[in-house]
PAVEX-601551 format. One record per atom (N, C-alpha, C, O): residue number from 0; x negated, y, z. Coordinates in steps of 0.001 Angstrom, whole numbers, plus 500000, padded with zeros to 6 digits. Example, Ala and Ser with C-alpha at 12.3 -4.5 7.8 and 13.67 -1.06 7.14 Angstrom:
<pts>
+-----+--------+--------+--------+
! pos !      u !      v !      w !
+-----+--------+--------+--------+
!   0 ! 486810 ! 494310 ! 507800 !
!   0 ! 487700 ! 495500 ! 507800 !
!   0 ! 486800 ! 496700 ! 507800 !
!   0 ! 485764 ! 496681 ! 508465 !
!   1 ! 487150 ! 497750 ! 507080 !
!   1 ! 486330 ! 498940 ! 507140 !
!   1 ! 487100 ! 500030 ! 507870 !
!   1 ! 486591 ! 501138 ! 508039 !
+-----+--------+--------+--------+
</pts>
This chain:
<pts>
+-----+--------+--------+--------+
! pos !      u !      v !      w !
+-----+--------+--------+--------+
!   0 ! 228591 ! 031738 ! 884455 !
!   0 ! 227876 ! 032827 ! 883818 !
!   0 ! 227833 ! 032569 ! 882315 !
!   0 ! 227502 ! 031436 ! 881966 !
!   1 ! 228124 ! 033471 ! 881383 !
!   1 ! 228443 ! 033920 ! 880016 !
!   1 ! 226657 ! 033523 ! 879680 !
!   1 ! 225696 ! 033353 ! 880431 !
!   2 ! 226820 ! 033489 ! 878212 !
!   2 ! 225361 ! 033957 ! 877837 !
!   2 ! 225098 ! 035360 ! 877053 !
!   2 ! 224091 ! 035714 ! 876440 !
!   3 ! 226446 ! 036110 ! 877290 !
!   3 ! 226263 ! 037540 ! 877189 !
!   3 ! 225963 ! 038379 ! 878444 !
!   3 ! 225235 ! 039371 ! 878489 !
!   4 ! 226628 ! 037831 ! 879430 !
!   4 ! 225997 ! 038231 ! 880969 !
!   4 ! 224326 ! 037748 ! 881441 !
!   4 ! 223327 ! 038365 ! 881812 !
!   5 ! 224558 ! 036767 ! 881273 !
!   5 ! 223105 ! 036336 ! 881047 !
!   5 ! 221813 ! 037273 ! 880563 !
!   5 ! 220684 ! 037245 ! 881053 !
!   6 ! 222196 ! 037952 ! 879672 !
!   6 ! 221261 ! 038689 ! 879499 !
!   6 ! 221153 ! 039667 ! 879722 !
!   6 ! 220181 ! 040287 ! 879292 !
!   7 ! 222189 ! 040313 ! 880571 !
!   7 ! 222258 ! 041423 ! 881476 !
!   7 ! 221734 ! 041100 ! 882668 !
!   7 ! 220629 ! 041562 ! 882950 !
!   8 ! 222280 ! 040420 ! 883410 !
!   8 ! 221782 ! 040007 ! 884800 !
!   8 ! 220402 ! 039509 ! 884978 !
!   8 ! 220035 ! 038883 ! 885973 !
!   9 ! 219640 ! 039822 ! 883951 !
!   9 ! 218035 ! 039668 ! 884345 !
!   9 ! 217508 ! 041008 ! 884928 !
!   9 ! 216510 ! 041134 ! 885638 !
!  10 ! 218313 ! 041943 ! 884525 !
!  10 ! 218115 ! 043190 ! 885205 !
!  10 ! 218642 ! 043195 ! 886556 !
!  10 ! 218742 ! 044286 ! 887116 !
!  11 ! 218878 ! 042486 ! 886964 !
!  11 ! 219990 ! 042823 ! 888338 !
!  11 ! 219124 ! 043338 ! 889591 !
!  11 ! 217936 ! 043076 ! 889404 !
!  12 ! 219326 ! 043897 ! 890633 !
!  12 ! 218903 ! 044114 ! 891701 !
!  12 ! 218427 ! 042650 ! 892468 !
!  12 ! 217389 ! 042628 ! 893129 !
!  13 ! 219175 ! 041593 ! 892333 !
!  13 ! 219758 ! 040426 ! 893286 !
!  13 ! 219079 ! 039388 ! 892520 !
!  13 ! 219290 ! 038921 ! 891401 !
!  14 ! 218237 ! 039159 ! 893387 !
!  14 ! 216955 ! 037903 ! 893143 !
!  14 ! 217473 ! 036504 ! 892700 !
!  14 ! 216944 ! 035567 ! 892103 !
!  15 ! 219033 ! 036779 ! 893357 !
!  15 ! 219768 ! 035099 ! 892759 !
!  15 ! 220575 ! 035226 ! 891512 !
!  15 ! 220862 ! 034242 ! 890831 !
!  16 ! 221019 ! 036696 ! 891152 !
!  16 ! 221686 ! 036745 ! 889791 !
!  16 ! 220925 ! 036516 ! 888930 !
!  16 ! 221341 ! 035896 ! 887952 !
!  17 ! 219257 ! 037021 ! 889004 !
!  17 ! 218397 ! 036939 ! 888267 !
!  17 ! 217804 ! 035262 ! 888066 !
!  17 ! 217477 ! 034805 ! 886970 !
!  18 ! 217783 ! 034940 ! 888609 !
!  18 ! 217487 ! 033482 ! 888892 !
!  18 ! 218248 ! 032564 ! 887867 !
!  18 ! 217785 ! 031880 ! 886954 !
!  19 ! 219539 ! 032741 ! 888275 !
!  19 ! 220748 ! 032164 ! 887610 !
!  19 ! 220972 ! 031781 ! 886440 !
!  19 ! 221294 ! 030759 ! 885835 !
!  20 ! 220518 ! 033729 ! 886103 !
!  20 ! 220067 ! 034402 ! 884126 !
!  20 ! 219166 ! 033417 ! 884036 !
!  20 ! 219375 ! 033015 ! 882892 !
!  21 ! 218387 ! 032822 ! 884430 !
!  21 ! 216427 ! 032539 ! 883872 !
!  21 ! 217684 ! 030965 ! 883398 !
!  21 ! 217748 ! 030362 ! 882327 !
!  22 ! 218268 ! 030805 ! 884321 !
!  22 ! 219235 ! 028951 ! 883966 !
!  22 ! 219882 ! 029054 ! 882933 !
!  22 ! 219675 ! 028261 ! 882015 !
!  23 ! 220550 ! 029764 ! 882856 !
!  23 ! 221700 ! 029746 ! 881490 !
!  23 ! 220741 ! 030194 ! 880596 !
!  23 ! 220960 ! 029450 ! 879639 !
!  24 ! 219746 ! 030976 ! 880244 !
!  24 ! 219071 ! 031405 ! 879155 !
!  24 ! 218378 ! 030481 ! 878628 !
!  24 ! 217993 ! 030589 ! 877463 !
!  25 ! 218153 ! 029630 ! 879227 !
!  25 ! 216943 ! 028018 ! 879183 !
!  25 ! 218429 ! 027550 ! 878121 !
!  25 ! 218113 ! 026813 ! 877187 !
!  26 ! 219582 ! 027825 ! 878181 !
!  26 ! 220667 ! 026747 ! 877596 !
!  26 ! 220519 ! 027731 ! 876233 !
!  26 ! 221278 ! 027234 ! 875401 !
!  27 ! 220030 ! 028611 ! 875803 !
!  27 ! 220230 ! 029734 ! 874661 !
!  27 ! 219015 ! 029485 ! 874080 !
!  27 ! 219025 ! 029622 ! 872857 !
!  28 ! 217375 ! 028979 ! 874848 !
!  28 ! 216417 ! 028439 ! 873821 !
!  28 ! 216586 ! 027682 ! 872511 !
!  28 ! 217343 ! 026714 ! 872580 !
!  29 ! 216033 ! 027933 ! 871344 !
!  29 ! 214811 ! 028509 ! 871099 !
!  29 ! 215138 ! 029833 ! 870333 !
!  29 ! 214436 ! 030291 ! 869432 !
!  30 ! 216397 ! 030437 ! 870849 !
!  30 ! 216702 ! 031652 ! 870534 !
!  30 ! 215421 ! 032892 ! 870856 !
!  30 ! 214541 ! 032637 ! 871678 !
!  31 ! 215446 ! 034042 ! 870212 !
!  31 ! 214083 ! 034653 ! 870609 !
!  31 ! 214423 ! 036077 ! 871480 !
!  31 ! 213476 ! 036852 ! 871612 !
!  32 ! 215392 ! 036358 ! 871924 !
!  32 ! 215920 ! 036919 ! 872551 !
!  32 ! 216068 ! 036815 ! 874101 !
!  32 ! 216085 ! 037718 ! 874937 !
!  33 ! 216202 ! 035040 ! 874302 !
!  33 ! 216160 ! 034274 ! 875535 !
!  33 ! 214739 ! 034198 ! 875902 !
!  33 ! 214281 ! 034480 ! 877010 !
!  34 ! 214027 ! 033759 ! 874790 !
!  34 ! 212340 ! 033825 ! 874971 !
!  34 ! 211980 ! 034680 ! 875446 !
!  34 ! 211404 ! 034567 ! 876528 !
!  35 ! 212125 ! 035683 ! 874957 !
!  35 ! 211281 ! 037484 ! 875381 !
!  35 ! 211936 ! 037095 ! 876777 !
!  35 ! 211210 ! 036615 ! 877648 !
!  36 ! 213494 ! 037318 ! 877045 !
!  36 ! 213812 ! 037693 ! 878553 !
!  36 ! 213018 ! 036655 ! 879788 !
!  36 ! 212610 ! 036849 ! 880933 !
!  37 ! 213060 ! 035591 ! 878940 !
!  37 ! 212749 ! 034318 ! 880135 !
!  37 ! 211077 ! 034696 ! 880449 !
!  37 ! 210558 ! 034826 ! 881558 !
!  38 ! 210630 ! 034785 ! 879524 !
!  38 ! 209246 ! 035671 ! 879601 !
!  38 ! 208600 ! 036349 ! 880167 !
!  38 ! 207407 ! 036371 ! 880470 !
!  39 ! 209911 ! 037297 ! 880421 !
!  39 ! 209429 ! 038543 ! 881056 !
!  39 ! 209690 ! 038231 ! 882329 !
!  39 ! 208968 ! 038677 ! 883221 !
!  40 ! 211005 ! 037233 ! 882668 !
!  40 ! 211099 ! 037091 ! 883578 !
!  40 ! 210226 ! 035806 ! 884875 !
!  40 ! 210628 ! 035268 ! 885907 !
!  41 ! 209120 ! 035769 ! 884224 !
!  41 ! 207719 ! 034748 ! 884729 !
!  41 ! 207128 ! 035769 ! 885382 !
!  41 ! 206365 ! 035325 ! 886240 !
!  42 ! 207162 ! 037262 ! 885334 !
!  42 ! 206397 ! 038233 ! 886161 !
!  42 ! 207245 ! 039046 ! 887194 !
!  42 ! 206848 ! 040054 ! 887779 !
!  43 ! 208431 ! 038479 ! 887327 !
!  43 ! 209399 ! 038581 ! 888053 !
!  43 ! 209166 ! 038811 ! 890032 !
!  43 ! 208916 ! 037815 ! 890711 !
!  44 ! 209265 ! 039850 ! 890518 !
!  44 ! 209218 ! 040168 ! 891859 !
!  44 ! 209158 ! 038995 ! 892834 !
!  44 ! 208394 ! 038905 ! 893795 !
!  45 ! 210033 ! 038154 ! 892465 !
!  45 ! 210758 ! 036710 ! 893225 !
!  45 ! 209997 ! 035400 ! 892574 !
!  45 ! 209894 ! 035219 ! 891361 !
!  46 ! 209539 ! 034617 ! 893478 !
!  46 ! 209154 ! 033547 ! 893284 !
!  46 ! 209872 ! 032487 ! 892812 !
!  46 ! 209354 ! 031414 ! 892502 !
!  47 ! 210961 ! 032714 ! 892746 !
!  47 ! 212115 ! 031569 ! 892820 !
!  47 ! 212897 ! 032039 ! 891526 !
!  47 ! 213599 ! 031190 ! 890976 !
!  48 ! 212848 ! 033167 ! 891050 !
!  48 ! 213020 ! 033487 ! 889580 !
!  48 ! 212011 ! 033123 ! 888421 !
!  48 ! 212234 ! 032868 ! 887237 !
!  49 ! 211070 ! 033168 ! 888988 !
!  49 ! 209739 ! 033017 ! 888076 !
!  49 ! 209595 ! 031335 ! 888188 !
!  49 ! 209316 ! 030808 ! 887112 !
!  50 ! 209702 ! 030698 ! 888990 !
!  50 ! 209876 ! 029542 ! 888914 !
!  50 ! 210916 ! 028615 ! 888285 !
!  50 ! 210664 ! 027441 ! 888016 !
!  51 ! 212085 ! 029191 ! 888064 !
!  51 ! 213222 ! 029424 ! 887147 !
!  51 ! 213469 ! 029243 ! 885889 !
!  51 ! 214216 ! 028518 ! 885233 !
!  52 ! 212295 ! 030458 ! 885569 !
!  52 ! 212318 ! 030782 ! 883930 !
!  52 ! 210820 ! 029793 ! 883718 !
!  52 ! 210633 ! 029325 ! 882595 !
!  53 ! 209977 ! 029559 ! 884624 !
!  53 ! 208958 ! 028713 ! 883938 !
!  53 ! 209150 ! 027256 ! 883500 !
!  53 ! 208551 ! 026429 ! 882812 !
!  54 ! 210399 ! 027347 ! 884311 !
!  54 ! 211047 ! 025287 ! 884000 !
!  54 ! 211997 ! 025595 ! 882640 !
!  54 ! 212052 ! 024855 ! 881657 !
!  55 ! 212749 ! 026893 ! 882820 !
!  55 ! 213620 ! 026849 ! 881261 !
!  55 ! 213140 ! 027164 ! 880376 !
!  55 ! 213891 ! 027156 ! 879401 !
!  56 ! 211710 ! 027616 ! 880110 !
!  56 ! 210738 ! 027625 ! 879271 !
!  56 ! 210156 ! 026273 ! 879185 !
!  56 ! 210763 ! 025695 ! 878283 !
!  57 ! 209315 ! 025539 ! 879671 !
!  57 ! 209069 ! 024383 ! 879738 !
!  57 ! 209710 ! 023628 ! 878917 !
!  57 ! 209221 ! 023116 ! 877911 !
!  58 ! 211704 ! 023432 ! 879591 !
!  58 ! 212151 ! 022307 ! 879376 !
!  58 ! 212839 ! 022508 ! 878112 !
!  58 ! 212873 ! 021625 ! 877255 !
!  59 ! 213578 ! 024037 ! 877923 !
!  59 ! 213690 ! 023827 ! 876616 !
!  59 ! 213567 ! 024943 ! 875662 !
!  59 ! 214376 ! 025474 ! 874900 !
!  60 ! 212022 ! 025194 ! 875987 !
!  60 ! 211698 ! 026464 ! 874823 !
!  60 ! 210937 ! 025952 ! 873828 !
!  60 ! 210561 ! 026710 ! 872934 !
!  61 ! 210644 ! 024823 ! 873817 !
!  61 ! 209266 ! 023957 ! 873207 !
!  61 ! 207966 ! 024364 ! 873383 !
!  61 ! 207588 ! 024853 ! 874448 !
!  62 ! 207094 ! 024171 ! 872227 !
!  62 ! 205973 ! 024598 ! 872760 !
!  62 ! 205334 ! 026144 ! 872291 !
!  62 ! 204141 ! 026448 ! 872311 !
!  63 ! 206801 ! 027263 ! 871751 !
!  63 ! 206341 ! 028876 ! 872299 !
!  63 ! 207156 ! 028919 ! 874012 !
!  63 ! 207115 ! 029911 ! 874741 !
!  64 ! 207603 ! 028074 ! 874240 !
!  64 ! 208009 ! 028252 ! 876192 !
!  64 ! 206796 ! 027837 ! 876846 !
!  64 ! 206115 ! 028381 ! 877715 !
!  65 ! 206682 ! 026709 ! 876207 !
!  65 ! 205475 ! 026329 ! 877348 !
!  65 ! 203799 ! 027397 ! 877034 !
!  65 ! 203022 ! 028005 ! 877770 !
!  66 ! 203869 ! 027220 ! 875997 !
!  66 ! 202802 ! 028390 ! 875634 !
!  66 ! 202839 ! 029955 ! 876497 !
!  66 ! 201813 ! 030636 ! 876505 !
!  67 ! 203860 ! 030347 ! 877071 !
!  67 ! 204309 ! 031551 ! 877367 !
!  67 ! 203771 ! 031185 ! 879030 !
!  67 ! 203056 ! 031914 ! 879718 !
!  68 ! 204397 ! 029726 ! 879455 !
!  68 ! 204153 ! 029642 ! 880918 !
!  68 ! 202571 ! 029539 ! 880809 !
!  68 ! 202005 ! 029935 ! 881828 !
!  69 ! 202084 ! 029279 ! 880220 !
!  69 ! 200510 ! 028320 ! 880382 !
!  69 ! 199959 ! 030062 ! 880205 !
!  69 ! 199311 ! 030650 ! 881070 !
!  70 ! 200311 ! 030545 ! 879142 !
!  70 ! 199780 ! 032450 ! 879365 !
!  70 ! 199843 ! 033057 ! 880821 !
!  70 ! 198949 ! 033469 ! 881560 !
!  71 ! 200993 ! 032982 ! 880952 !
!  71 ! 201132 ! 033510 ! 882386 !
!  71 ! 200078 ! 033147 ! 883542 !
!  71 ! 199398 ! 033866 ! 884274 !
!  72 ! 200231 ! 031475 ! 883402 !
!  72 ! 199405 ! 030908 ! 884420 !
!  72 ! 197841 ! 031681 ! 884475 !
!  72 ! 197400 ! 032231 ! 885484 !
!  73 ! 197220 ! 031601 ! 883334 !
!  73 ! 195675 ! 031960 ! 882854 !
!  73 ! 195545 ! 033539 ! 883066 !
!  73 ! 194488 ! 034100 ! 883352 !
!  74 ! 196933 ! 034252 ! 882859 !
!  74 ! 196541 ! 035902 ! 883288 !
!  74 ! 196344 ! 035905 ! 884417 !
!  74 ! 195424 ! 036585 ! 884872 !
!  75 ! 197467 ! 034841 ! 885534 !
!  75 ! 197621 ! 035518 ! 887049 !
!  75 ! 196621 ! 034016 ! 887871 !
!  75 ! 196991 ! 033255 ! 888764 !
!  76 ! 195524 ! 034056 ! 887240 !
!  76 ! 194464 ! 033145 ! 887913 !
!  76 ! 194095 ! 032889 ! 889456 !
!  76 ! 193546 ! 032052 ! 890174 !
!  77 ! 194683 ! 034026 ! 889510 !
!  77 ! 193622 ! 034585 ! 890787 !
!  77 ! 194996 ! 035026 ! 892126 !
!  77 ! 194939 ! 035322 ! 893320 !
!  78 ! 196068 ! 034869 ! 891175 !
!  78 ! 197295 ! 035433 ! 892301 !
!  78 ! 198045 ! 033632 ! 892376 !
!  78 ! 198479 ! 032818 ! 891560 !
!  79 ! 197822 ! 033716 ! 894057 !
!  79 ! 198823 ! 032720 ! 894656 !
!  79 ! 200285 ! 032495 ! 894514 !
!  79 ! 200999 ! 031663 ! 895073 !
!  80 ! 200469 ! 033073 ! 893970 !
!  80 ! 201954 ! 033404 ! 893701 !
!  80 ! 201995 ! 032311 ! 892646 !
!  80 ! 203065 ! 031707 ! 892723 !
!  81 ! 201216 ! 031854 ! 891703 !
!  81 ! 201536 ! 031685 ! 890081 !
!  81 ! 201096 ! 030097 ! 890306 !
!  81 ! 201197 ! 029262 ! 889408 !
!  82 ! 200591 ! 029803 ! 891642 !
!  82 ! 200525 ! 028261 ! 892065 !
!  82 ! 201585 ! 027540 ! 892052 !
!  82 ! 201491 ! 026336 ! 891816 !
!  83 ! 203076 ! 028269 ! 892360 !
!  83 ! 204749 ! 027789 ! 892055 !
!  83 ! 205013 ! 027263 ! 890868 !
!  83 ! 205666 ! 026227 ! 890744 !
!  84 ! 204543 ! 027911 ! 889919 !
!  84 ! 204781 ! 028085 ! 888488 !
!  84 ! 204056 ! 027242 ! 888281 !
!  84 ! 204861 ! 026345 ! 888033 !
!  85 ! 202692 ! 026619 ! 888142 !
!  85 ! 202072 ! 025107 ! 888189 !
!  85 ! 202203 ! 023989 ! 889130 !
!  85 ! 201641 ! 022927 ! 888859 !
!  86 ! 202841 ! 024108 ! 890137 !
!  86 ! 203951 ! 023565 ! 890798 !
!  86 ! 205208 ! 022432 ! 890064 !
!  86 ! 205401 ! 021230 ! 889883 !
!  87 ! 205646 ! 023345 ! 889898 !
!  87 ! 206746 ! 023184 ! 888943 !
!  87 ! 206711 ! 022909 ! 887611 !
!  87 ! 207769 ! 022611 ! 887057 !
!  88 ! 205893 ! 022944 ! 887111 !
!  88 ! 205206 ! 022152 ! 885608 !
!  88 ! 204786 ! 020791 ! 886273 !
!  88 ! 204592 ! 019845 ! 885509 !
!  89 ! 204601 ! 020575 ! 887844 !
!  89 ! 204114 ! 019347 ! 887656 !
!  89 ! 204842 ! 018781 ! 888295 !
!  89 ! 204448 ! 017749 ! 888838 !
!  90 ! 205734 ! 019078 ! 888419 !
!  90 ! 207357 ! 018415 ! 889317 !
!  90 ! 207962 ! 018028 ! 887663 !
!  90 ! 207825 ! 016840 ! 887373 !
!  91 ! 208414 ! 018654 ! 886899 !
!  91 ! 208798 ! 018433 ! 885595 !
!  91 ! 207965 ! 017133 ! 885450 !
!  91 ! 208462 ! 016096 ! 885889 !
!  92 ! 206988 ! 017106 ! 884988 !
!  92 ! 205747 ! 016040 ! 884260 !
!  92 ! 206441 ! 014933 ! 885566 !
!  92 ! 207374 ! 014195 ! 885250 !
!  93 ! 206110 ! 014921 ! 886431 !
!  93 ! 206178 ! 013482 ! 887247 !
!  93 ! 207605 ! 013282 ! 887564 !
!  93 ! 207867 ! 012119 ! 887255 !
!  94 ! 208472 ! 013771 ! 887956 !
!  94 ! 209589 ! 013692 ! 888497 !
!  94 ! 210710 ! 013598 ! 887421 !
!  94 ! 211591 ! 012762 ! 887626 !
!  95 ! 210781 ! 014401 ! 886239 !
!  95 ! 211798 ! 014371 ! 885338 !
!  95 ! 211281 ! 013791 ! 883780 !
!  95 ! 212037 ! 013526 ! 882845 !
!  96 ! 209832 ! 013679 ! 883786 !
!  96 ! 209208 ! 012740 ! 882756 !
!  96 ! 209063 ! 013465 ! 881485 !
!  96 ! 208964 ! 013012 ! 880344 !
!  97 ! 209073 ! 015059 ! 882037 !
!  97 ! 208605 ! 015811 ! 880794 !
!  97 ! 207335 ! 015942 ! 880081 !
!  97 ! 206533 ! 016243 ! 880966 !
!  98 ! 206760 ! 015886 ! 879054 !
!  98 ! 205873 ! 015711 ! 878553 !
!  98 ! 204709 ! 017034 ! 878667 !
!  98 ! 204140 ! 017461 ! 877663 !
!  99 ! 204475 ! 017574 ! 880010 !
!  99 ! 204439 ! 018820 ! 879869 !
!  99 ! 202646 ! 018668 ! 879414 !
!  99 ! 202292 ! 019071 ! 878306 !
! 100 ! 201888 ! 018214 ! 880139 !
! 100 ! 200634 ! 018310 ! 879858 !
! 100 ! 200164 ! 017659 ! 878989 !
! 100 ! 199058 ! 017999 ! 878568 !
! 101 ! 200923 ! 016336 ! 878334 !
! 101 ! 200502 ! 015985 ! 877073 !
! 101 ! 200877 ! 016945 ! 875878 !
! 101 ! 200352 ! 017045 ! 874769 !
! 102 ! 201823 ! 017543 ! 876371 !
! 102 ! 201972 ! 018723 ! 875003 !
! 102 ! 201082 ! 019957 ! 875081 !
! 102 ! 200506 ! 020410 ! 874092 !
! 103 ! 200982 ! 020566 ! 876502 !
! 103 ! 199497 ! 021305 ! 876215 !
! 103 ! 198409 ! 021100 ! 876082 !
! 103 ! 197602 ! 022029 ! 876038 !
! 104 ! 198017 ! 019726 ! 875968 !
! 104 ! 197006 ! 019348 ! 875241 !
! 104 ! 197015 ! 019622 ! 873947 !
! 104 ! 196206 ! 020406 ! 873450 !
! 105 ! 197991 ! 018961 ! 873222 !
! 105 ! 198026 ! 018710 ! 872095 !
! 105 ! 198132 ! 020450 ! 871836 !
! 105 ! 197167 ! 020742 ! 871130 !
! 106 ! 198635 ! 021216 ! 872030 !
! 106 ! 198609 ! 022614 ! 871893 !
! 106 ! 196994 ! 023275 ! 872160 !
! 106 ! 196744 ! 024480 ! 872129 !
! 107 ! 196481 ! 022717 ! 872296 !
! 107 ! 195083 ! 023895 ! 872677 !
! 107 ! 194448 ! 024322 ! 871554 !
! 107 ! 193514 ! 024983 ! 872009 !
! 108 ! 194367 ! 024358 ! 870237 !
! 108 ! 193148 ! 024938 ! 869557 !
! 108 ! 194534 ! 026057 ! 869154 !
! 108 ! 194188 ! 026868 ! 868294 !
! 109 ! 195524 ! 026174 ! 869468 !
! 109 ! 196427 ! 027581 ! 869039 !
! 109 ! 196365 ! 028108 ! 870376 !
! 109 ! 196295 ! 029335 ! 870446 !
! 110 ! 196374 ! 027454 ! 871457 !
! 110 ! 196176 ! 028820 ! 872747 !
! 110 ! 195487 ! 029795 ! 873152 !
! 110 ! 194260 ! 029888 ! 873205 !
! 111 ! 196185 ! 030447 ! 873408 !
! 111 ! 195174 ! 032252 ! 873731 !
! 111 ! 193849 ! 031548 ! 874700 !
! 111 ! 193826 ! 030334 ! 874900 !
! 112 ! 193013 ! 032269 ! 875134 !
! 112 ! 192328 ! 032153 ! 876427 !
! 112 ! 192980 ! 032157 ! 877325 !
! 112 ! 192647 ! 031379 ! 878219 !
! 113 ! 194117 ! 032946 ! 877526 !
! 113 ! 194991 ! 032740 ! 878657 !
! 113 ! 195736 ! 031657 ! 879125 !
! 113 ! 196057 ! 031345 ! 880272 !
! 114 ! 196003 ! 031027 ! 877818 !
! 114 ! 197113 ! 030265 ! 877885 !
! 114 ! 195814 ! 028629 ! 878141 !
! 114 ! 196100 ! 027698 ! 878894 !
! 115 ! 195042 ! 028669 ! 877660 !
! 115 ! 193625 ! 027586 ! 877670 !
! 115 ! 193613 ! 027484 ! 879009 !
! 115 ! 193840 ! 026447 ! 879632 !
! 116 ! 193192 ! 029186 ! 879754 !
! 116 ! 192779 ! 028983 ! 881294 !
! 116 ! 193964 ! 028450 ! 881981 !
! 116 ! 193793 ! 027719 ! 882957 !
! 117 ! 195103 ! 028727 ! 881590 !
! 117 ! 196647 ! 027639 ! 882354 !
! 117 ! 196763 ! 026605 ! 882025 !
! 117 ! 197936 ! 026231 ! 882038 !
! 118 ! 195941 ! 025775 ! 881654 !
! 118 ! 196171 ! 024657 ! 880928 !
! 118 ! 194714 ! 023699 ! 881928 !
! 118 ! 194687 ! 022574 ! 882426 !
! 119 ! 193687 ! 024812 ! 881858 !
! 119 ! 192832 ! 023755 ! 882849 !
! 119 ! 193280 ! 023686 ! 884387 !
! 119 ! 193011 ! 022750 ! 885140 !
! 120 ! 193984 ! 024796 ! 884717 !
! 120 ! 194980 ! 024901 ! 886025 !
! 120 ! 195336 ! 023437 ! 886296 !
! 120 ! 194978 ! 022560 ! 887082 !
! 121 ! 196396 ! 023604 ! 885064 !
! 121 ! 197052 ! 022150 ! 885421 !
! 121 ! 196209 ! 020899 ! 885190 !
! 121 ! 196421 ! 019942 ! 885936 !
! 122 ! 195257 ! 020794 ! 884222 !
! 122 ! 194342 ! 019807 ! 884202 !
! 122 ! 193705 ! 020084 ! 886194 !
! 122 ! 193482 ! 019064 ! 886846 !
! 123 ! 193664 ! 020376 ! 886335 !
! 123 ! 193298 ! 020471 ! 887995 !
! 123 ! 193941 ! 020411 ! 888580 !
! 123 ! 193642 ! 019946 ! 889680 !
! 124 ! 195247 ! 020801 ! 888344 !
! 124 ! 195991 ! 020176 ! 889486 !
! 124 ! 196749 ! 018758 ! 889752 !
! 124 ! 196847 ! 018227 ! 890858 !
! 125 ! 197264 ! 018248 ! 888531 !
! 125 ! 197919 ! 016859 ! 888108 !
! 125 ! 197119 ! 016177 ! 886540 !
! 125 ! 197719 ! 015436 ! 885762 !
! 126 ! 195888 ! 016575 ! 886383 !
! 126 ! 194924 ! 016123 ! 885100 !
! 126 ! 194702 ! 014393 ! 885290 !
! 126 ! 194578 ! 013650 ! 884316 !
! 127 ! 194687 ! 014096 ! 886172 !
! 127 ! 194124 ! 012968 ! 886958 !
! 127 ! 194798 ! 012013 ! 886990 !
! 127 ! 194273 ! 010911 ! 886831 !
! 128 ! 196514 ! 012170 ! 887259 !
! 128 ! 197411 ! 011719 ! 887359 !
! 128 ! 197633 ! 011421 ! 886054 !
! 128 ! 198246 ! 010364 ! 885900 !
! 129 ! 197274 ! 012128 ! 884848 !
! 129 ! 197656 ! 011550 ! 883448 !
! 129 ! 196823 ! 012093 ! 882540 !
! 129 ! 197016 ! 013123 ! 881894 !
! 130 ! 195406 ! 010998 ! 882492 !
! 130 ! 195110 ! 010589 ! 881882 !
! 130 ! 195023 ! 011264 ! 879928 !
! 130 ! 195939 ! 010966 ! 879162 !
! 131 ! 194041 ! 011973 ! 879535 !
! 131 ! 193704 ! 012213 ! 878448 !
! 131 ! 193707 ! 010961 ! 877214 !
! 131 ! 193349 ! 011225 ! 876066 !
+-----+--------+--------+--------+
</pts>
C-alpha cells in the first residue's frame, strides 16, 4: 500500500483496508494530513481499526498522537469499546517499551479535560505498574 492510497482507503467500505491505511499512515507521521486521518480514524466503526490508528498515533505521532488518543479515550469514557484503545497503550508501554504514560504525564498541564480524563484511564489501568 502507497501512501497516496493510504489516504484513500480510510474511506473504504472494508474494515481491513481501513485498518491497513491507519499502518502505513503511522509511517507518514508527523505529517498533518496523516494526523487528522489517523484521528478520525480512532472513532472508526471497527475495533480493530481504531486500535490501529491508536498505536500509529502513539508510536509515531509524538505527543499531538498521543494527545489525540488520550482525547478520544476521555470523550468515550463511558463506551466499552474505547477499553481496546487503553488496551493497547498498555501493550505498547509494557511489551514494546514505549514511553507511553511517562509521556502523558509529562503532557498534562497542556491536556484538554478530555485528554486528562484518558490519562487517569490509563493511570488505572497500568498506573501501578509504573510508578510516578
Amino acid at each position: 500500500m502507497t501512501p497516496d492510497s493510504a489516504r484513500e482507503d480510510v474511506n473504504s467500505p472494508d474494515w481491513a483496508v481501513r485498518r491497513d491505511a491507519a499502518r502505513t499512515l503511522g509511517a507518514l507521521l508527523p505529517a498533518e494530513d496523516a494526523l487528522a486521518a489517523l484521528t478520525a480514524l480512532l472513532g472508526d466503526g471497527d475495533t480493530a481499526v481504531q486500535q490501529e490508528a491508536a498505536e500509529s498515533l502513539a508510536r509515531f505521532g509524538g505527543r499531538a498522537g498521543l494527545a489525540a488518543v488520550l482525547e478520544e479515550l476521555g470523550r468515550r469514557a463511558e463506551d466499552g469499546d474505547a477499553d481496546y484503545l487503553a488496551y493497547r497503550l498498555r501493550e505498547l508501554q509494557i511489551f514494546e517499551q514505549q514511553p507511553i504514560l511517562q509521556t502523558a504525564r509529562e503532557m498534562l498541564v497542556a491536556l484538554t479535560a478530555d485528554g486528562r480524563s484518558g490519562l487517569e484511564q490509563l493511570e488505572q489501568l497500568f498506573g501501578a505498574e509504573f510508578p510516578a
